[in-house]
VOKELO-844343 format. One record per residue: residue in three letters; x, z, y of N, C-alpha, C in turn. Coordinates in steps of 0.05 Angstrom, whole numbers, plus 5000, padded with zeros to 4 digits. Each point is the difference from the previous one (the first is absolute). Last residue first. Layout:
<sites>
ALAXZYXZYXZY;...
</sites>
This chain:
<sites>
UNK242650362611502449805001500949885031;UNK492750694988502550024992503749814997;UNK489549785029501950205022502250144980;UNK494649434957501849785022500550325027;UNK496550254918502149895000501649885019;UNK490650425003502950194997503549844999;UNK491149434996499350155027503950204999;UNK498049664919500749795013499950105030;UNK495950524936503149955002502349835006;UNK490350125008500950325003502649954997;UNK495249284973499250015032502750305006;UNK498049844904502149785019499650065026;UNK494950684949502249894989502449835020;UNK489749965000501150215015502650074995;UNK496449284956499549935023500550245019;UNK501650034900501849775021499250045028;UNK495050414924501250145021501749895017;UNK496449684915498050065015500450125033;UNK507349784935499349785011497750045016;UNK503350744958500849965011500049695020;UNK495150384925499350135030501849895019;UNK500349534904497349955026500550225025;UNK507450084938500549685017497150015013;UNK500450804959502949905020499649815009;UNK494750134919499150155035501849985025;UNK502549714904498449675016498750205026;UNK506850524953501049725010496849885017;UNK498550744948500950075028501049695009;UNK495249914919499150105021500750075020;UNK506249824923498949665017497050165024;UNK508650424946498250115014498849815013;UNK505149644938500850145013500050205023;UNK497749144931498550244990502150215016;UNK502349065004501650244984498550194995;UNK494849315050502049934970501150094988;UNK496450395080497250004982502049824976;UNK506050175065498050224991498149984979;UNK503749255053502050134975499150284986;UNK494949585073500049794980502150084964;UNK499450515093497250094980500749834978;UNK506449845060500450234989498050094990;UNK499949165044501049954979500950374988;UNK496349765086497350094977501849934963;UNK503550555095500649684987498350044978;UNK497850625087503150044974498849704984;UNK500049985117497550104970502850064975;UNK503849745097498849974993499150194959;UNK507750055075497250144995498049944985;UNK508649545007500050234989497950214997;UNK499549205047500849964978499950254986;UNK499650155092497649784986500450004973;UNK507450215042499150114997496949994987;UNK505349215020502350164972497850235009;UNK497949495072498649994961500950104987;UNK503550335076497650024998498849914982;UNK508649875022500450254993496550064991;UNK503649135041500950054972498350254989;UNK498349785089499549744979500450034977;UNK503050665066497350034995499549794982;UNK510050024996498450035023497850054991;UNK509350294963498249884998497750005023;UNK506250604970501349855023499149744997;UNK499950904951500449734987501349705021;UNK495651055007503149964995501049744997;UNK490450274993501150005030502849994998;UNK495349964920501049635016500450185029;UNK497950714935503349854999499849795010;UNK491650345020502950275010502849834990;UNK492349554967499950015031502750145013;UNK497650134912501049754991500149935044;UNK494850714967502650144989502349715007;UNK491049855015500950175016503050114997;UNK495549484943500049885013501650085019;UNK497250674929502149754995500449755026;UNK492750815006502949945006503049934997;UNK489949694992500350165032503250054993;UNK495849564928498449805019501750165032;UNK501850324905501049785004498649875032;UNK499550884985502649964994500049695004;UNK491050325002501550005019503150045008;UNK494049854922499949725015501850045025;UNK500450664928501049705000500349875016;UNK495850785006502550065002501049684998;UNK490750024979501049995028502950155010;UNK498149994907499449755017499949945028;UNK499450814952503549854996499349785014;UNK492550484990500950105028502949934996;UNK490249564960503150144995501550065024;UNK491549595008499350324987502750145002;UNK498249005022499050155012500550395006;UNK500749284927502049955018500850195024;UNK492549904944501550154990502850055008;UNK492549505023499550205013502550244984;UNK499249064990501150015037499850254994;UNK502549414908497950255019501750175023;UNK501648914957501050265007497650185002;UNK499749015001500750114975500950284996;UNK499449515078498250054996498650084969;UNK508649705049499350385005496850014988;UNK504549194991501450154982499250304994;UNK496149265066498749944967501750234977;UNK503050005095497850074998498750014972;UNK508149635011500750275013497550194998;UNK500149005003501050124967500050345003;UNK498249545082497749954978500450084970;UNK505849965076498950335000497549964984;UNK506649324989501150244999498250244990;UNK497449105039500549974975500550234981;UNK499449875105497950044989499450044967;UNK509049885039499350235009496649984992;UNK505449304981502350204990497650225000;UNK498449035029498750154982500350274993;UNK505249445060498450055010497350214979;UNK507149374977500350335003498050105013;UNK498849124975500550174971501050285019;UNK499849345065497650024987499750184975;UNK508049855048498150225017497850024979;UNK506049444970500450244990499050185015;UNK497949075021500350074961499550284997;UNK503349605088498050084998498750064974;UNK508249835008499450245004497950085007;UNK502249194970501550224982498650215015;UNK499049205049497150074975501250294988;UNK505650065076498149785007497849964984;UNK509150614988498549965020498749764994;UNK507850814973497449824991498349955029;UNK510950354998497150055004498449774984;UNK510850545011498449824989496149985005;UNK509150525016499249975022497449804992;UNK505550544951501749814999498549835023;UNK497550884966503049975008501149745015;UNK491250114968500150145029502649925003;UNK498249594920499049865025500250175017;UNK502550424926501249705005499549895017;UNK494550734972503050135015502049695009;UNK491449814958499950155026502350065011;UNK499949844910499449675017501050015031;UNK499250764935502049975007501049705016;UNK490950294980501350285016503249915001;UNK494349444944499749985031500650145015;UNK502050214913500149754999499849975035;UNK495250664962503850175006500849675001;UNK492149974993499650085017502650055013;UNK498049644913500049805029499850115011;UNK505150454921497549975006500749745028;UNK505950504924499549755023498349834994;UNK500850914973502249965021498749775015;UNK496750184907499150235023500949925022;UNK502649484931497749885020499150325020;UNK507650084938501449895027496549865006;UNK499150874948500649704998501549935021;UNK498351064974499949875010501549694997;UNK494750664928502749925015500049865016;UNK492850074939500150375029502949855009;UNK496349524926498349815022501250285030;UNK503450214905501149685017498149945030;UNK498951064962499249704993502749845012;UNK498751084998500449755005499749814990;UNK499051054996499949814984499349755021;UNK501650795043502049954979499849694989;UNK493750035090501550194975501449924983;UNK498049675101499649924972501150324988;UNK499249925095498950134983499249924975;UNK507249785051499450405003497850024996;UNK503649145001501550144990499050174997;UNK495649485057499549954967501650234991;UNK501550195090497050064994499549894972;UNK508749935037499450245015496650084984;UNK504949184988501750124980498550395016;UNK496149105022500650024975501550264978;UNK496149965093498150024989500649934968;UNK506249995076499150274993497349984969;UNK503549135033501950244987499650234991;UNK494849525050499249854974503350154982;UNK499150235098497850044987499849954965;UNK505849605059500850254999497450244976;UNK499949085031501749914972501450475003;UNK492649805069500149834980501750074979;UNK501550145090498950184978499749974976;UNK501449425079501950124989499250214979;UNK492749605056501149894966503250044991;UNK496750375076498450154977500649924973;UNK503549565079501250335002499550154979;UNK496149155025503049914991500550244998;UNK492050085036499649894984502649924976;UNK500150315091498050244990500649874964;UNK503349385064500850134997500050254980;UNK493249405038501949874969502750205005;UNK491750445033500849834992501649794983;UNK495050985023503349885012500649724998;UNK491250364967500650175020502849845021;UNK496049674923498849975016500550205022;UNK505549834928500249825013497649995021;UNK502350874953501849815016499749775017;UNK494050254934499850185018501249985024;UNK500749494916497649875015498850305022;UNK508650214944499649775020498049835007;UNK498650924956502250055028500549665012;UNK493250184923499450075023502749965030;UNK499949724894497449935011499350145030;UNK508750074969499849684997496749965008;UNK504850855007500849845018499749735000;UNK497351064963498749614998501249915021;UNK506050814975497749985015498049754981;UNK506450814955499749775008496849915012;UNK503350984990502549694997500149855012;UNK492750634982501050035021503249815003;UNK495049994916498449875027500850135020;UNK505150184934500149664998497449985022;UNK501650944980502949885003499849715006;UNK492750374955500150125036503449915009;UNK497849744903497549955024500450155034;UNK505650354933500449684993499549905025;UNK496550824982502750085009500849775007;UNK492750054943499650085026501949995024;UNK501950004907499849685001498250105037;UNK504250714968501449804993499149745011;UNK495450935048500949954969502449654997;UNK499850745087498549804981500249974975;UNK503650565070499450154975498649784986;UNK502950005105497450154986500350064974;UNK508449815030498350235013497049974988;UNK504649294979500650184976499150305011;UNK499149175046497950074974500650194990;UNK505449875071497350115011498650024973;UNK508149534991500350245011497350145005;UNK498749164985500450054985501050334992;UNK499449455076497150034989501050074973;UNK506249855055498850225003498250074985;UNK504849234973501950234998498350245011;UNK496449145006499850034979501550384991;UNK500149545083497650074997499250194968;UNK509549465024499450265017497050174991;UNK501749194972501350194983500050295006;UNK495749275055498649984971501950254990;UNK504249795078497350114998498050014974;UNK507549475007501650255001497150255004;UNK498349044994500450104972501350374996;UNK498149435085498749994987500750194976;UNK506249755053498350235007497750064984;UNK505949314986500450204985498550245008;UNK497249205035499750044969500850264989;UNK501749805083497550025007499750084968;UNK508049655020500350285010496650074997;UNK502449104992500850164971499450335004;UNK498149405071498349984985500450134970;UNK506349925070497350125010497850074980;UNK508449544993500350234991497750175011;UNK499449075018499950104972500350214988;UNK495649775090502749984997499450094965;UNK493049715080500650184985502049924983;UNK494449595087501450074980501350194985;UNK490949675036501550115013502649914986;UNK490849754977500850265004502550205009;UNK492349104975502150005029500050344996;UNK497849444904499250015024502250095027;UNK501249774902499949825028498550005017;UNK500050624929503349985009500749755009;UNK490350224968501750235023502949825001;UNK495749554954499249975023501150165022;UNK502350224896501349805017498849825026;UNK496350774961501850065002501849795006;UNK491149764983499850225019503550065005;UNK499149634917498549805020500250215034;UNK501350384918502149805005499649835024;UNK492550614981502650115002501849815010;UNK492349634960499550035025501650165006;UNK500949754908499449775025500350065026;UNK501250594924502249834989499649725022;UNK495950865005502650124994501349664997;UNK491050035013501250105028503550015002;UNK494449664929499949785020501350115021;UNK498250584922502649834994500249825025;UNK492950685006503050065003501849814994;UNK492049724987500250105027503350085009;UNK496149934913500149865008500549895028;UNK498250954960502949814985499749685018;UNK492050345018501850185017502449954985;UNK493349634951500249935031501750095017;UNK498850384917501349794993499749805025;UNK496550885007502349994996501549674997;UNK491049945047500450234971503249994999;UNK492549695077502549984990500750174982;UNK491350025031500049725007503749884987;UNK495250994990501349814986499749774990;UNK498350725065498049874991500449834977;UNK505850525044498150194990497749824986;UNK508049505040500050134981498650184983;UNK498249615075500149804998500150144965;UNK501250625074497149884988499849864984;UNK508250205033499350204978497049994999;UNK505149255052499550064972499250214987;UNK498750045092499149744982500349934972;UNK504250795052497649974994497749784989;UNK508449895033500050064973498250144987;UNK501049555085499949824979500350174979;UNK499650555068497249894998500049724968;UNK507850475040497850234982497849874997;UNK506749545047499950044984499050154976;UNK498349995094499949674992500550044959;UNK503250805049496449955001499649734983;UNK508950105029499150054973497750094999;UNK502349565083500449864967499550144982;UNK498350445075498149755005500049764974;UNK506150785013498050164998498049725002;UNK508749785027500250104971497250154996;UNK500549765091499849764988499850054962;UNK500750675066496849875000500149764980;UNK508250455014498350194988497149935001;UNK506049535055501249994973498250144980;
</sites>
């Protein structure tokens, strides 16, 4: 288990080392990397997420799957509630305060936890993570826009009904329809949607890379909050999230991406609101590079811990 998660997310350091060359060299410039993102968030996601939920993963029951969500979200609040308790022990400043509260929060569960999932766990691994999903895009509207627009607001700062419904949250509830209802794709259809998902995970750690490569590694390096960060969110939010699925009565299949998930990197959408709100955008964007820099010792360490916890 611990050879195999240490063999993928290697796999994965390396594609994103691909882009953060790709990016240093600037073969891809932001407006490449926007473009990237829209194909992943609006093609190769949807696509991936409804293959998953015809693939062979067992069955899984509806209240199964609602119970996974709220776990989900009960952890985001949970995270949100210590990490927050803790800022106010060190003494941070406000918008500092913001930033270390939101990258120990929230994971990347869209560019890292399910093209993580699905290569580790499968289409299972894969249907578990994209429960996240419409959990995620919650936290991220009302837990991460909210908290860091300021006073003065715009029309464009309110949350829209297009925030919501997105194609990802679109095929996330496709998904729940077809597990529940026993429904599968199969024959060109699904070969369609291997082909477009299949993209999920080289696509990801390429944006992932072209993003970190816009960052300073060595500064990242220096701050000693930052590695408080990475190891709240990467060692023991996951961990913390292990101890309550041993209660759950859930099997290894479930309990392990939902962990995965949770471990994974702090979400590059918390630099993205940083540097827009002007909200300590330096600590934000070091958060998201050390800590993605560090995935690969990170996940192994707590995936190894987990599956003997749970």
């Amino acid at each position: 288990m611990v050879q195999t998660v240490l063999e993928q997310v290697i796999i994965l350091f390396f594609m994103m080392m691909v882009g953060f060359f790709l990016g240093k060299r600037r073969y891809v410039d932001r407006k490449g990397t926007n473009l990237l993102s829209k194909l992943l968030l609006d093609v190769f996601f949807p696509c991936n997420v409804l293959a998953a939920a015809s693939g062979d993963f067992g069955s899984m029951a509806f209240g199964q799957m609602i119970g996974i969500i709220f776990f989900y979200i009960f952890c985001f609040l949970l995270y949100t509630f210590l990490s927050g308790l803790l800022s106010k022990l060190l003494r941070l400043k406000q918008d500092d305060e913001l930033v270390f509260t939101r990258s120990v929060s929230y994971p990347n569960n869209g560019f890292v936890g399910i093209p993580l999932c699905t290569a580790i766990f499968g289409a299972q691994g894969s249907v578990v993570a994209a429960l996240s999903v419409p959990c995620t895009a919650l936290y991220m509207l009302f837990g991460v826009m909210q908290s860091f627009q300021r006073r003065e607001k715009t029309n464009k700062d309110f949350i829209q009904a297009k925030d919501i419904a997105t194609t990802v949250n679109f095929a996330t509830l496709a998904m729940l329809i077809m597990v529940v209802n026993g429904w599968r794709f199969s024959g060109f259809i699904l070969h369609f949607l291997n082909g477009f998902g299949n993209c999920v995970l080289p696509t990801s750690m390429l944006i992932i890379g072209c993003l970190l490569s816009e960052g300073h590694l060595i500064d990242a390096l220096k701050n000693p909050l930052i590695y408080l960060i990475t190891f709240l969110r990467g060692i023991a939010a996951p961990l913390l999230a292990a101890l309550l699925l041993r209660f759950s009565g859930w099997d290894h299949g479930i309990c392990l991406p939902i962990v995965a998930v949770l471990g994974c990197s702090v979400a590059t959408v918390v630099s993205i609101f940083a540097v827009r709100y002007d909200r300590s955008p330096m600590l934000a964007s070091q958060s998201v590079l050390q800590s993605n820099l560090l995935l690969p010792v990170t996940m192994p360490v707590v995936m190894m811990l987990a599956e003997k916890i749970v």
